[in-house]
Backbone as JSON Lines, residues from 0, in Angstrom:
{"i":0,"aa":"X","n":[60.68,36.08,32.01],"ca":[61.15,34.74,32.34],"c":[60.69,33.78,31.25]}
{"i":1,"aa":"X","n":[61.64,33.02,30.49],"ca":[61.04,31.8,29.68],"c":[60.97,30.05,30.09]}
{"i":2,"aa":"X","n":[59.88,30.18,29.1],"ca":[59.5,28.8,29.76],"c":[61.05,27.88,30.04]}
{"i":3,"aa":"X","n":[60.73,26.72,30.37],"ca":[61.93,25.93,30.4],"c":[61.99,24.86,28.9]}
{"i":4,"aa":"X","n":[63.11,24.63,28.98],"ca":[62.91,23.59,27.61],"c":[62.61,22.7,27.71]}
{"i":5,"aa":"X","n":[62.29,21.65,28.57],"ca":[61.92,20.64,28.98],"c":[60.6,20.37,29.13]}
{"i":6,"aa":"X","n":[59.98,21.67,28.61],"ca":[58.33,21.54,28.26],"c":[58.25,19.89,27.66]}
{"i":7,"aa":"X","n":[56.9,19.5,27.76],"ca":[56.42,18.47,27.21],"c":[55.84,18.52,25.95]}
{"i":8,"aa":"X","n":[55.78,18.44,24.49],"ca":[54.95,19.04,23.61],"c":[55.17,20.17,23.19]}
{"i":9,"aa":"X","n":[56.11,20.88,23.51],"ca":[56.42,22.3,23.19],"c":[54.97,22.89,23.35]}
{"i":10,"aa":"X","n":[54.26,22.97,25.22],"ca":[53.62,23.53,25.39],"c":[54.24,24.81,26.6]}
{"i":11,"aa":"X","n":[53.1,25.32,27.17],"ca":[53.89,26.82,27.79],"c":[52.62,26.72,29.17]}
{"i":12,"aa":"X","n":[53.11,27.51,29.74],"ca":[52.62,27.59,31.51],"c":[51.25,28.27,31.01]}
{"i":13,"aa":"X","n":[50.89,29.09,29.93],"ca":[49.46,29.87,29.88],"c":[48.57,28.38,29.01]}
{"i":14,"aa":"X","n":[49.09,27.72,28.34],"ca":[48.27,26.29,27.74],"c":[48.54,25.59,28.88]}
{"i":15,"aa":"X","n":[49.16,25.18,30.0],"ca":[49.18,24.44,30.41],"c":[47.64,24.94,31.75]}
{"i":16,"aa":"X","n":[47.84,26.12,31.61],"ca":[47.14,26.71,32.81],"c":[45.71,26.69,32.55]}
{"i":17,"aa":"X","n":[45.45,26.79,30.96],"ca":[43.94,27.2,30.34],"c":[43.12,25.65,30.67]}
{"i":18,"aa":"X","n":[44.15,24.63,30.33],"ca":[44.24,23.08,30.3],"c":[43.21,22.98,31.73]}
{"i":19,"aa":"X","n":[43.96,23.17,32.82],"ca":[43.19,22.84,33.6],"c":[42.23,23.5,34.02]}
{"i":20,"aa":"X","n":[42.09,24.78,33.82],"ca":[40.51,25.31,33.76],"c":[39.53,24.54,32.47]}
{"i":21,"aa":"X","n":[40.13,24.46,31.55],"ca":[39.19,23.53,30.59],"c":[38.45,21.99,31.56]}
{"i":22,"aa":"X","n":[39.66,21.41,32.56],"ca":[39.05,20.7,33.09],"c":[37.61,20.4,34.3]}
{"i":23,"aa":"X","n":[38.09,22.2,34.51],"ca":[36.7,22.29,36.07],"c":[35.77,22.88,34.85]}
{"i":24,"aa":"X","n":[35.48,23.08,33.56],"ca":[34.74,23.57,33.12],"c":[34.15,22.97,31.84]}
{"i":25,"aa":"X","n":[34.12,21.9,31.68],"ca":[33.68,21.33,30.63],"c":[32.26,21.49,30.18]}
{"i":26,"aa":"X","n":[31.73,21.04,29.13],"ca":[30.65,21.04,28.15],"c":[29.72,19.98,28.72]}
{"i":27,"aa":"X","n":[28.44,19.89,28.99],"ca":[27.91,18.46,28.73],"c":[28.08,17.43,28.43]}
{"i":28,"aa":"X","n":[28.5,17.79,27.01],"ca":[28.24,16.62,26.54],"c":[30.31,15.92,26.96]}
{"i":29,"aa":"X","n":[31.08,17.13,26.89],"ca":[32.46,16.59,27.23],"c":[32.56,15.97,28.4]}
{"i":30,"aa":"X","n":[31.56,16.34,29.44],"ca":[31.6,15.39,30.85],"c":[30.51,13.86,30.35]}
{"i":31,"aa":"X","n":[30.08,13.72,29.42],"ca":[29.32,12.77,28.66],"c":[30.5,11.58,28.71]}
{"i":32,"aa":"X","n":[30.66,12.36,27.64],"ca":[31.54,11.34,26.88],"c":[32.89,11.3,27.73]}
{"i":33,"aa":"X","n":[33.55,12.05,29.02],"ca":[34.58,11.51,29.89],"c":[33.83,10.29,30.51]}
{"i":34,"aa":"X","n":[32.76,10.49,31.09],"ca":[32.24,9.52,31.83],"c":[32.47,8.32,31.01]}
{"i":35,"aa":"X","n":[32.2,8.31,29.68],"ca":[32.41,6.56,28.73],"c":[34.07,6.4,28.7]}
{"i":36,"aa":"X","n":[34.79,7.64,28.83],"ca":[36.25,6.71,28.42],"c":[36.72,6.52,29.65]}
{"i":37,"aa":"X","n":[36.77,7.63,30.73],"ca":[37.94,7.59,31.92],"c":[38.13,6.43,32.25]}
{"i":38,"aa":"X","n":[39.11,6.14,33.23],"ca":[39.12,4.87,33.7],"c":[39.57,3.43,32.65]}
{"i":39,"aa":"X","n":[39.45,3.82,31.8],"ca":[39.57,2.65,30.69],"c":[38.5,1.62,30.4]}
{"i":40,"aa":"X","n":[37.43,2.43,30.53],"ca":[35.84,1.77,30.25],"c":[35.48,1.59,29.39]}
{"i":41,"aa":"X","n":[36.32,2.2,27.89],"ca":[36.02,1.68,26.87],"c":[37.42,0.78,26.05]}
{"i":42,"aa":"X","n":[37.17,-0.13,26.27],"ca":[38.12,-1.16,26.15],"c":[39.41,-1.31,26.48]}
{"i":43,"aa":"X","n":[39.51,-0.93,27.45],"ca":[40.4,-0.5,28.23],"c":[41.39,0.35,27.77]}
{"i":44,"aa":"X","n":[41.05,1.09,26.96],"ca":[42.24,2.21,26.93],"c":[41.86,3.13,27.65]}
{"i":45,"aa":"X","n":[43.54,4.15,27.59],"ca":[43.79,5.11,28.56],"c":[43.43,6.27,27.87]}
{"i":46,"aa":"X","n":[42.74,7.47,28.51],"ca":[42.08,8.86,27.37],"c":[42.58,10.07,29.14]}
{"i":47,"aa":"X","n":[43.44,10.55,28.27],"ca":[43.38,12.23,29.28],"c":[42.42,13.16,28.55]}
{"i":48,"aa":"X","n":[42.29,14.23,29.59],"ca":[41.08,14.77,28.72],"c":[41.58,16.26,29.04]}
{"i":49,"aa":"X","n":[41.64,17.06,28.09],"ca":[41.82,18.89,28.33],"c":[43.41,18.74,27.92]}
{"i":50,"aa":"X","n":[43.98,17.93,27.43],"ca":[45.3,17.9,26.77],"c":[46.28,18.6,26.37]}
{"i":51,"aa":"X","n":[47.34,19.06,26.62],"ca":[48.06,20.06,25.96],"c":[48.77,19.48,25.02]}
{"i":52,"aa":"X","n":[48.88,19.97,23.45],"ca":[49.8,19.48,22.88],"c":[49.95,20.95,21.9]}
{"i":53,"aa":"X","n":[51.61,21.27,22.27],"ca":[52.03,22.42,21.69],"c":[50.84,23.95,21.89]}
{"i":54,"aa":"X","n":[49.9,24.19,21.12],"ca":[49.29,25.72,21.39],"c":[47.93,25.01,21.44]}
{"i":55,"aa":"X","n":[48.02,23.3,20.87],"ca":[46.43,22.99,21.22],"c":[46.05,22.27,22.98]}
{"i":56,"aa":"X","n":[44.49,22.68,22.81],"ca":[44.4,21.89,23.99],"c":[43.34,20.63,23.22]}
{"i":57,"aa":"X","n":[43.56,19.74,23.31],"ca":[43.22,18.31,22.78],"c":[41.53,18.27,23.99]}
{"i":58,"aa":"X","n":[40.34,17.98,23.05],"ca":[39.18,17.71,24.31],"c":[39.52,16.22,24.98]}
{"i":59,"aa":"X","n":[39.93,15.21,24.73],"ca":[39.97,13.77,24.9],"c":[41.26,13.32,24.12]}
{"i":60,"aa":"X","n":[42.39,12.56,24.95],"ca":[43.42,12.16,24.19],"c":[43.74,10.67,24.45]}
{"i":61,"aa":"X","n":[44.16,9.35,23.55],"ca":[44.26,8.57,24.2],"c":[46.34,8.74,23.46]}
{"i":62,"aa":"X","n":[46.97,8.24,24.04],"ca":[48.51,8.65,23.66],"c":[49.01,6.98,23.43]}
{"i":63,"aa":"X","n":[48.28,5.8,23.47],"ca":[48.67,4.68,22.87],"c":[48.55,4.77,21.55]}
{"i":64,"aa":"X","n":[47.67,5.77,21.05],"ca":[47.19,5.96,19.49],"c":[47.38,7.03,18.79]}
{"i":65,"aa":"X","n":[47.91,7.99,19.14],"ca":[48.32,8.85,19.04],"c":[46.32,9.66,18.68]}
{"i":66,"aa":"X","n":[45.96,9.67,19.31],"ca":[44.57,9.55,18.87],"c":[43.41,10.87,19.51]}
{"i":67,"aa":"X","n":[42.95,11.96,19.33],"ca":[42.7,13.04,19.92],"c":[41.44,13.2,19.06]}
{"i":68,"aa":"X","n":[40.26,13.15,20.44],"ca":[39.09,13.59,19.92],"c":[38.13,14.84,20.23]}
{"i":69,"aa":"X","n":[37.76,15.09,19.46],"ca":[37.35,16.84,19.66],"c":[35.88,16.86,19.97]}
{"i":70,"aa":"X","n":[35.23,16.86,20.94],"ca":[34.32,17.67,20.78],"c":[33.02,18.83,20.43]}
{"i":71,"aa":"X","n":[32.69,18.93,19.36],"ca":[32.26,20.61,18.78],"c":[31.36,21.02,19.08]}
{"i":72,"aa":"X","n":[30.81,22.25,19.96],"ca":[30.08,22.9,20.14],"c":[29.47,23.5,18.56]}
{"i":73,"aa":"X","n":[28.27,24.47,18.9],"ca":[27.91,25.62,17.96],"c":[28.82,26.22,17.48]}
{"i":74,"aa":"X","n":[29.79,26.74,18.29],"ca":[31.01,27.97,17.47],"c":[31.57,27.59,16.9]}
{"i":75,"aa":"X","n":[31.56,25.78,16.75],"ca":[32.78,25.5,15.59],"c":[32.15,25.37,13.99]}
{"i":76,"aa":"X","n":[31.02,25.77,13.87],"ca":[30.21,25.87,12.7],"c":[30.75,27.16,11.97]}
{"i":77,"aa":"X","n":[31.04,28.35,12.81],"ca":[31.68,29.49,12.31],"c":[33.03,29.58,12.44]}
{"i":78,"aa":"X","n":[33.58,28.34,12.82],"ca":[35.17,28.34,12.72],"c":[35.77,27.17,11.78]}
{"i":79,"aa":"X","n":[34.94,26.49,10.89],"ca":[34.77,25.5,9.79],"c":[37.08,25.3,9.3]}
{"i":80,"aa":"X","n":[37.04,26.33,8.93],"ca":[38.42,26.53,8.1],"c":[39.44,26.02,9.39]}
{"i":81,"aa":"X","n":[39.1,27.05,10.21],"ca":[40.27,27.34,11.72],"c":[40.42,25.65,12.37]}
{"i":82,"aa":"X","n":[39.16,24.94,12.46],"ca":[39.28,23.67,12.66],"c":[39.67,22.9,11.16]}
{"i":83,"aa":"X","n":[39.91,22.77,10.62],"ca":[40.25,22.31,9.24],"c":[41.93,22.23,9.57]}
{"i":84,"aa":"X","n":[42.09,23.65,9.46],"ca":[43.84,23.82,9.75],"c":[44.22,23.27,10.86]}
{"i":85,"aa":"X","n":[43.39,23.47,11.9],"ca":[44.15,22.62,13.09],"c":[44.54,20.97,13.06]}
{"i":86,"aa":"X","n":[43.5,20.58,12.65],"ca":[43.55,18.89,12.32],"c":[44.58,18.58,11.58]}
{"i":87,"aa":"X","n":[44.74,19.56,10.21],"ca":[45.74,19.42,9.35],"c":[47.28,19.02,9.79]}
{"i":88,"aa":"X","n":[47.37,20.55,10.97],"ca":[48.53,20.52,11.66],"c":[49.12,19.24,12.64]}
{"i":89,"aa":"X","n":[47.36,19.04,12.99],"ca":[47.68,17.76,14.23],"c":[48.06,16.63,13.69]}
{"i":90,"aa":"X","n":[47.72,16.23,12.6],"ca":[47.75,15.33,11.31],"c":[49.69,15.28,11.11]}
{"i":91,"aa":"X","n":[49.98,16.59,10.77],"ca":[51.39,16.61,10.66],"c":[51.86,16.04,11.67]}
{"i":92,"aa":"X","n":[51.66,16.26,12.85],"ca":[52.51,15.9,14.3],"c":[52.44,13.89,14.35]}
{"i":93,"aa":"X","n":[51.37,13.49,13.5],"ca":[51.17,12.25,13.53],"c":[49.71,11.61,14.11]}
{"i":94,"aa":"X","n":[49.89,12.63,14.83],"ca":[48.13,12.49,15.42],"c":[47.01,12.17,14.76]}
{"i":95,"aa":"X","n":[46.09,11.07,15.09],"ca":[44.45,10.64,14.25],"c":[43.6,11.92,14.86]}
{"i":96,"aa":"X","n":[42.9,12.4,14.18],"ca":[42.01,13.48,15.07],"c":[40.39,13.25,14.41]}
{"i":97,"aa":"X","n":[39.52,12.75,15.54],"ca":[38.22,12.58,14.98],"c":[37.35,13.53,15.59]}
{"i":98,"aa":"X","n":[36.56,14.01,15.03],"ca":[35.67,15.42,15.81],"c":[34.18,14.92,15.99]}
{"i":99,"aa":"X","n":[33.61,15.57,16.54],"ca":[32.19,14.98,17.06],"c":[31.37,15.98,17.74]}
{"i":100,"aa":"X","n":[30.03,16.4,16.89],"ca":[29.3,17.51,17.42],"c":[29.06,16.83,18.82]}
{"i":101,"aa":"X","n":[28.57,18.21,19.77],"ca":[27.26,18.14,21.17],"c":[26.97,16.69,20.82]}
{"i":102,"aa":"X","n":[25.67,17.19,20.2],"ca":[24.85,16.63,19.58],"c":[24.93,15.21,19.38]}
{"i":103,"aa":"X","n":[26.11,14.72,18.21],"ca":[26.19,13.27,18.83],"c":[26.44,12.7,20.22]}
{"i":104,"aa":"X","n":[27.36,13.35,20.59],"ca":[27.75,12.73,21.9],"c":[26.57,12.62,22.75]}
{"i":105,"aa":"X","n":[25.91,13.51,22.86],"ca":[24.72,13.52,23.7],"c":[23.3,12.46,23.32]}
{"i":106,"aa":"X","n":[22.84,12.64,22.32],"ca":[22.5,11.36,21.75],"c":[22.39,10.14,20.68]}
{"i":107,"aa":"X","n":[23.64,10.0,20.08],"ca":[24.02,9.17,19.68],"c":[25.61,8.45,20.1]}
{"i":108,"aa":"X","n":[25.46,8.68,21.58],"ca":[26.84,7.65,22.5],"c":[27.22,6.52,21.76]}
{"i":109,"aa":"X","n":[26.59,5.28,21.91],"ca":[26.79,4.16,21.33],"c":[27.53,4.47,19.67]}
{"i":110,"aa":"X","n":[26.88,4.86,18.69],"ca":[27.61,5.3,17.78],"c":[28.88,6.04,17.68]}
{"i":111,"aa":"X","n":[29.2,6.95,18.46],"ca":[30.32,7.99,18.57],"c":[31.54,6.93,19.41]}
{"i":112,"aa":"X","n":[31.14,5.8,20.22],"ca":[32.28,4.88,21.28],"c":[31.7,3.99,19.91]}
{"i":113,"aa":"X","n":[31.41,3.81,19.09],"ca":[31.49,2.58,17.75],"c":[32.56,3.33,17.09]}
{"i":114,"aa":"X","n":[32.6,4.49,16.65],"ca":[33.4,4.87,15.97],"c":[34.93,5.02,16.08]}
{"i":115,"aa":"X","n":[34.95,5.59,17.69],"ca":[36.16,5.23,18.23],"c":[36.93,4.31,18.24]}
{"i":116,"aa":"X","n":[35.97,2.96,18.31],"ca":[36.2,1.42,18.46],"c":[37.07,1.05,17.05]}
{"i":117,"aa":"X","n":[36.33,1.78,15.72],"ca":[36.71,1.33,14.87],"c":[38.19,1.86,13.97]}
{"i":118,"aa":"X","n":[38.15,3.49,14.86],"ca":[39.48,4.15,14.3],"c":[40.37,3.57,15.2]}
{"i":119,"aa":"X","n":[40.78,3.01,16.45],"ca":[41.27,2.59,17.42],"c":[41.69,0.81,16.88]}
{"i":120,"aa":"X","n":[40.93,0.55,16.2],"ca":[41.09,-1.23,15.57],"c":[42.13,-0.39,14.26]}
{"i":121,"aa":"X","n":[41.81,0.39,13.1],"ca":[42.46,0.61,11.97],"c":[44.26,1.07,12.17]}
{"i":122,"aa":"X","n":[43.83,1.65,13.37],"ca":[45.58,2.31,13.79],"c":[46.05,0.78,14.65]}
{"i":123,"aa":"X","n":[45.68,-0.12,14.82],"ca":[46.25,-0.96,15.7],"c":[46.94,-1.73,14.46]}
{"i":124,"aa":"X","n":[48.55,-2.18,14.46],"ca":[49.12,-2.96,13.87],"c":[48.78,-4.49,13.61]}
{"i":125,"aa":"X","n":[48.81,-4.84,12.7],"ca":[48.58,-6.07,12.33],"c":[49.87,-7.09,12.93]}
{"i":126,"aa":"X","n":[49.68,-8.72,12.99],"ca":[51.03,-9.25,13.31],"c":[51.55,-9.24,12.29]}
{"i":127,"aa":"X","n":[52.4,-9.66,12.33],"ca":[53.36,-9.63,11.38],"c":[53.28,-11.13,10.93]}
{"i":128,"aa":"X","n":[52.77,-11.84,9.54],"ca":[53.08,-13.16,9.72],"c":[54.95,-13.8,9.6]}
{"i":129,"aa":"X","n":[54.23,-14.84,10.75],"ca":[55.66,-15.46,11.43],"c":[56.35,-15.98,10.03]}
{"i":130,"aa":"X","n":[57.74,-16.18,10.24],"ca":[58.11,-16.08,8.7],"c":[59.17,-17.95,9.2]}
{"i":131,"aa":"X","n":[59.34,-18.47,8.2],"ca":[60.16,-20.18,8.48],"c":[59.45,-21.17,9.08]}
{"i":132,"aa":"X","n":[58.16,-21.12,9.59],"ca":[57.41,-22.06,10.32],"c":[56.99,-23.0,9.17]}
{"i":133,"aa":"X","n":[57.23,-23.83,8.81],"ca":[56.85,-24.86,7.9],"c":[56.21,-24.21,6.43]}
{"i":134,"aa":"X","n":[56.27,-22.63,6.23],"ca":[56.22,-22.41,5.18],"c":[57.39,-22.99,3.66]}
{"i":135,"aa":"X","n":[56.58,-23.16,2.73],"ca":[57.43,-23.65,1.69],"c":[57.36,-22.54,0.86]}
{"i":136,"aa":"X","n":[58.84,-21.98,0.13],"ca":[58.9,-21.46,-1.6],"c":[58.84,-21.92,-2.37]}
């Protein structure tokens, strides 16, 4: 039986399924750092967390920003390249992707929601200045 086409993300019923076991099973420090975004506690944006997009599962996503933040345990020290390519790819799709050991999240919070703050200000559009308002050529 194949999936349907109407997938979201060109994801599939076994990512969609891993997705929510990623959710009853998170990391420390990933229930850390849900606790600072859910809800829109950090400046009020919106963050899903255990994400499917296409074959990835995203740790933290906010989708006003196209904006997906990772997590890294120990194993991603021996997967250096494999995360390299993934970002690359996510990068293609349009996606910002910022990564973040345990380690910070756990104790350096304030810094890791600074950083967010500040990739989250750089992707935000500027106005546009208003154009005929008593400007002269």
């Amino acid at each position: 039986m194949s999936d349907s086409p109407a997938r979201i993300r060109g994801t599939n019923s076994s990512i969609e399924t891993a997705a929510k076991q990623l959710r009853k099973t998170q990391t420390p420090a990933e229930k850390l750092l849900w606790q600072a975004l859910r809800g829109g506690k950090l400046a009020g944006l919106k963050f899903r967390r255990q994400h499917p997009v296409g074959n990835f599962i995203l740790d933290f996503y906010c989708p006003a920003y196209k904006l997906a933040i990772e997590v890294d345990g120990a194993i991603h020290q021996t997967q250096v390249d494999a995360d390299a390519a993934r970002t690359l790819q996510l990068e293609a799709y349009g996606y910002t992707v910022l990564r973040f050991s345990n380690e910070a999240v756990i104790q350096e919070m304030e810094a890791v929601l600074g950083e967010i703050l500040q990739v989250v200000d750089a992707l935000t559009p500027s106005p546009s200045p208003k154009s005929g308002r008593g400007e002269q050529e």
